[in-house]
C-alpha positions as a Python dict, from the first residue, in 0.01 Angstrom:
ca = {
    (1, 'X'): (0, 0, 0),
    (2, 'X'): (-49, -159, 388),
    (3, 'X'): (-36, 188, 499),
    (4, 'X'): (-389, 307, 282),
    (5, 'X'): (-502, -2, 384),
    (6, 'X'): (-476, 43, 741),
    (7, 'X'): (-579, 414, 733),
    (8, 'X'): (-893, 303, 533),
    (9, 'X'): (-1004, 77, 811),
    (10, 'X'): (-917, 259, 1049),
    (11, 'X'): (-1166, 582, 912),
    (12, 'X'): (-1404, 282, 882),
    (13, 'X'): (-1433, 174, 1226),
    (14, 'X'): (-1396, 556, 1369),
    (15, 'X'): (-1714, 636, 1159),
    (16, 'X'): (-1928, 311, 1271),
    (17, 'X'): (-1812, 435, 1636),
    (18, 'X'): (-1944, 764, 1596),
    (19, 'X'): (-2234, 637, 1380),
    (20, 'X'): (-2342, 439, 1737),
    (21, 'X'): (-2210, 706, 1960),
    (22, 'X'): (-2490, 972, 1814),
    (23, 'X'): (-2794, 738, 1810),
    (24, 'X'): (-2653, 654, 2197),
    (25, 'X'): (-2681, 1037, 2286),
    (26, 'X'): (-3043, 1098, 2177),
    (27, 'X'): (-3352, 1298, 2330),
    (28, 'X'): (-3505, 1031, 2595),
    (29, 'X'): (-3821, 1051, 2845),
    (30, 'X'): (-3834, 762, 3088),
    (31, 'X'): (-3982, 735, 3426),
    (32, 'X'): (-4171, 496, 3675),
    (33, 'X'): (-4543, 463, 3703),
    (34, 'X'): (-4632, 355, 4080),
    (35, 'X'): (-4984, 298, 4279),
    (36, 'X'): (-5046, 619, 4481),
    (37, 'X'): (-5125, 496, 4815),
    (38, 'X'): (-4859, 135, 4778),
    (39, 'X'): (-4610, 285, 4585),
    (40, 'X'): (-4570, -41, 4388),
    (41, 'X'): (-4476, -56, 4026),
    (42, 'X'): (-4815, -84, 3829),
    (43, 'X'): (-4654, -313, 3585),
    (44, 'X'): (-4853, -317, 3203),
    (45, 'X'): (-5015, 34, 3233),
    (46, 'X'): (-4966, 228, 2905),
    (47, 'X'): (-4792, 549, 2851),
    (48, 'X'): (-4890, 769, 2587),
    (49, 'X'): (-4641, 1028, 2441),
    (50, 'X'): (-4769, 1253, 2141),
    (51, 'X'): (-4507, 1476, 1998),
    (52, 'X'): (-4567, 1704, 1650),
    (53, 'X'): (-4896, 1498, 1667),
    (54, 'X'): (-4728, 1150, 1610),
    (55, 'X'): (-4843, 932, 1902),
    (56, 'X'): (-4624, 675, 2042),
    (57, 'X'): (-4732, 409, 2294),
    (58, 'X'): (-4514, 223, 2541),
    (59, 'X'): (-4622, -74, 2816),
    (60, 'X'): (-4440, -6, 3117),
    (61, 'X'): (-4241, -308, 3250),
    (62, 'X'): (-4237, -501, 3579),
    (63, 'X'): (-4034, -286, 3793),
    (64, 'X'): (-4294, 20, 3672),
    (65, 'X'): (-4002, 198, 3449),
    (66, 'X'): (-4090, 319, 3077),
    (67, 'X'): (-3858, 464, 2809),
    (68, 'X'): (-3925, 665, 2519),
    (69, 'X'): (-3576, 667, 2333),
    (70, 'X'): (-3479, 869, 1991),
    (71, 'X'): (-3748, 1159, 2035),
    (72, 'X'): (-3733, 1494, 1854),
    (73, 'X'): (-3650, 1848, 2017),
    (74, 'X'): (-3967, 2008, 2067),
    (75, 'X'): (-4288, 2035, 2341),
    (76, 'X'): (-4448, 1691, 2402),
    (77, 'X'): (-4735, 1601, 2604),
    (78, 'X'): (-4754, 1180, 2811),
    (79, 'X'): (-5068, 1055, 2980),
    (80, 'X'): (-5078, 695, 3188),
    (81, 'X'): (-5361, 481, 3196),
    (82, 'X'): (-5453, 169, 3346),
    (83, 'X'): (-5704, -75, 3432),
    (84, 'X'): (-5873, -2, 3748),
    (85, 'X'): (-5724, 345, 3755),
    (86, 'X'): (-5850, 679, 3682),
    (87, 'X'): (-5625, 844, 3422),
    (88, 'X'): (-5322, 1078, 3438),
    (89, 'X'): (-5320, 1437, 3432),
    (90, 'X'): (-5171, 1525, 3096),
    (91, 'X'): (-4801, 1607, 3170),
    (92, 'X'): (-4666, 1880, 2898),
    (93, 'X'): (-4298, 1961, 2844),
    (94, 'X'): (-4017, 2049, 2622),
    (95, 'X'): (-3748, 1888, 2525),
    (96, 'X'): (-3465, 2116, 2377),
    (97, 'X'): (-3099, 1982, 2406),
    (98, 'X'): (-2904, 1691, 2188),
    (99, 'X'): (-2870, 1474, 2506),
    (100, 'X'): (-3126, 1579, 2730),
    (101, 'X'): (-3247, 1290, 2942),
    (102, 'X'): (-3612, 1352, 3142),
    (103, 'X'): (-3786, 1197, 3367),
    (104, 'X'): (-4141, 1183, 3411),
    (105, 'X'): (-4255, 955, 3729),
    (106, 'X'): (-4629, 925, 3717),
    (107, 'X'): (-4833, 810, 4011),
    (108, 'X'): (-5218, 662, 3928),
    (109, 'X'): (-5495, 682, 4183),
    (110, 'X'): (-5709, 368, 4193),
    (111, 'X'): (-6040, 462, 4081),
    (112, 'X'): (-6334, 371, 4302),
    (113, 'X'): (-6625, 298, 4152),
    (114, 'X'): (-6950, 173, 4288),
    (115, 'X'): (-7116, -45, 4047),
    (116, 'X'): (-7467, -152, 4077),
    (117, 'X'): (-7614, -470, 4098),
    (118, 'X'): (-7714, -678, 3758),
    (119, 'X'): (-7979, -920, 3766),
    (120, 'X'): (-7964, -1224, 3489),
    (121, 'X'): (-8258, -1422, 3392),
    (122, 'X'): (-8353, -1671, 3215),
    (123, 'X'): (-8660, -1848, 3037),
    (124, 'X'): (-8659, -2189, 2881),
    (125, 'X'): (-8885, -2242, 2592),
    (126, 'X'): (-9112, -2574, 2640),
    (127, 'X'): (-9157, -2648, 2311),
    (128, 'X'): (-8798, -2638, 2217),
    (129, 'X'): (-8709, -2810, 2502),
    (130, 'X'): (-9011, -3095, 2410),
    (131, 'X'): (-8856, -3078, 2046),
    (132, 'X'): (-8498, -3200, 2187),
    (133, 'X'): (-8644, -3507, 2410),
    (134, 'X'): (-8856, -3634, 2120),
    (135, 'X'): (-8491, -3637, 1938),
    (136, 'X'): (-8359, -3793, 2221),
    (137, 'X'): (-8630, -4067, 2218),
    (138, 'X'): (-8627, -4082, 1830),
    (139, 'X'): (-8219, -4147, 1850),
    (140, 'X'): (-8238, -4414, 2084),
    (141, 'X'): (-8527, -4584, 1905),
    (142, 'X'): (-8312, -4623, 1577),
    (143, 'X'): (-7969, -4669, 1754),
    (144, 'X'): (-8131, -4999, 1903),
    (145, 'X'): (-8295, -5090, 1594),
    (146, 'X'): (-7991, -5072, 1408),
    (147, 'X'): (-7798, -5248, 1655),
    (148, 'X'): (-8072, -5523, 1603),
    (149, 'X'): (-8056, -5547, 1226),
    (150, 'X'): (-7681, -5581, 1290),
    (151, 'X'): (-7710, -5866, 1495),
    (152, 'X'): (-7962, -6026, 1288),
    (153, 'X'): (-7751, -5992, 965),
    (154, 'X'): (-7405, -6170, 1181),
    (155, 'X'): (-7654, -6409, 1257),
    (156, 'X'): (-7756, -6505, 879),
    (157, 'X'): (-7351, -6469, 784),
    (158, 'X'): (-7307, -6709, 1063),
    (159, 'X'): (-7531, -6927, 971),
    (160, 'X'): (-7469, -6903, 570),
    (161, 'X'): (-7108, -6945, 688),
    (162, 'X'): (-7205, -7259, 900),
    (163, 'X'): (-7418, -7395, 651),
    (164, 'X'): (-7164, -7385, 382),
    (165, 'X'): (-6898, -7554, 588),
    (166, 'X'): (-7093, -7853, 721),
    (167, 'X'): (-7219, -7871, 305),
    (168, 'X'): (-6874, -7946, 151),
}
C-alpha cells in the first residue's frame, strides 16, 4: 500500500516537472533596441511582432531588451517604433525548431524633422468682457448690502435682547 503510494507521487511530480520543463523550452524572439548614433537603450519604444496575422505588442524595458516568449513555428515579421524616431525596417524571419531562441537587435534613427513656426492669437470680446465687470459690480453691491441687513438685524436682536433683560 506505501509502495503505490509513493510511486503515485512520484509519477505526479515527474509529470508537473516535465509539464514546466516544455513551456521552459519554447520558440522565443528577444533582442535590444538602441539609439543609432549613442547606442543607449531607448527604453519604452514598442515592438511589434505579427505572426499567422495575430499581432502581439511588447514595451521594451530600461536596459533596451524585449522578449517575445511561447511563439509558434512559422515566418514572423517585428517592427520598432518610437517617439522621436523614424520607424524600423520590417524585419521578416522564420522560426522552425522546438527551442529555437532568436535574436533580433534593432537600432532606431532619430528622426529630424523641421517643424515650422505656429502663430497663436487671440481676441477678447468687449461686450463679454463688459458683461463680467457689471457682475462684478452687481456682486459686490449685494454682498455689502447683505452684510448691512445682517448687522442691522444683530442690532434689533441686541437690542430686543437688551430691552427684555433690563424689563424683568
Amino acid at each position: 500500500m506505501k509502495y503505490t503510494y509513493f510511486i503515485n507521487r512520484l509519477l505526479f511530480l515527474f509529470s508537473i516537472c516535465l509539464l514546466f520543463s516544455v513551456s521552459a523550452n519554447a520558440q522565443t524572439i528577444r533582442g535590444k533596441v538602441t539609439d543609432t548614433k549613442t547606442g543607449e537603450p531607448l527604453t519604452g519604444a514598442t515592438v511589434h511582432l505579427t505572426q499567422d496575422g495575430v499581432s502581439k505588442f511588447v514595451a521594451v524595458n530600461l536596459n533596451g531588451a524585449y522578449s517575445f516568449k511561447n511563439l509558434k513555428n512559422g515566418p514572423y515579421k517585428i517592427q520598432v517604433n518610437y517617439v522621436g524616431y523614424g520607424p524600423s525596417k520590417v524585419r521578416e524571419g522564420n522560426i522552425t525548431s522546438a527551442n529555437e531562441v532568436i535574436t533580433v537587435n534593432v537600432a532606431l534613427q532619430d528622426a529630424d524633422m523641421q517643424m515650422t513656426e505656429i502663430q497663436v492669437k487671440a481676441q477678447t470680446n468687449k461686450e463679454s468682457d463688459g458683461a463680467v465687470r457689471s457682475i462684478e459690480k452687481m456682486h459686490r453691491w449685494l454682498s455689502t448690502y447683505f452684510r448691512q441687513m445682517q448687522l442691522s438685524y444683530c442690532l434689533t436682536l441686541l437690542w430686543l435682547t437688551l430691552c427684555s433683560v433690563l424689563a424683568v
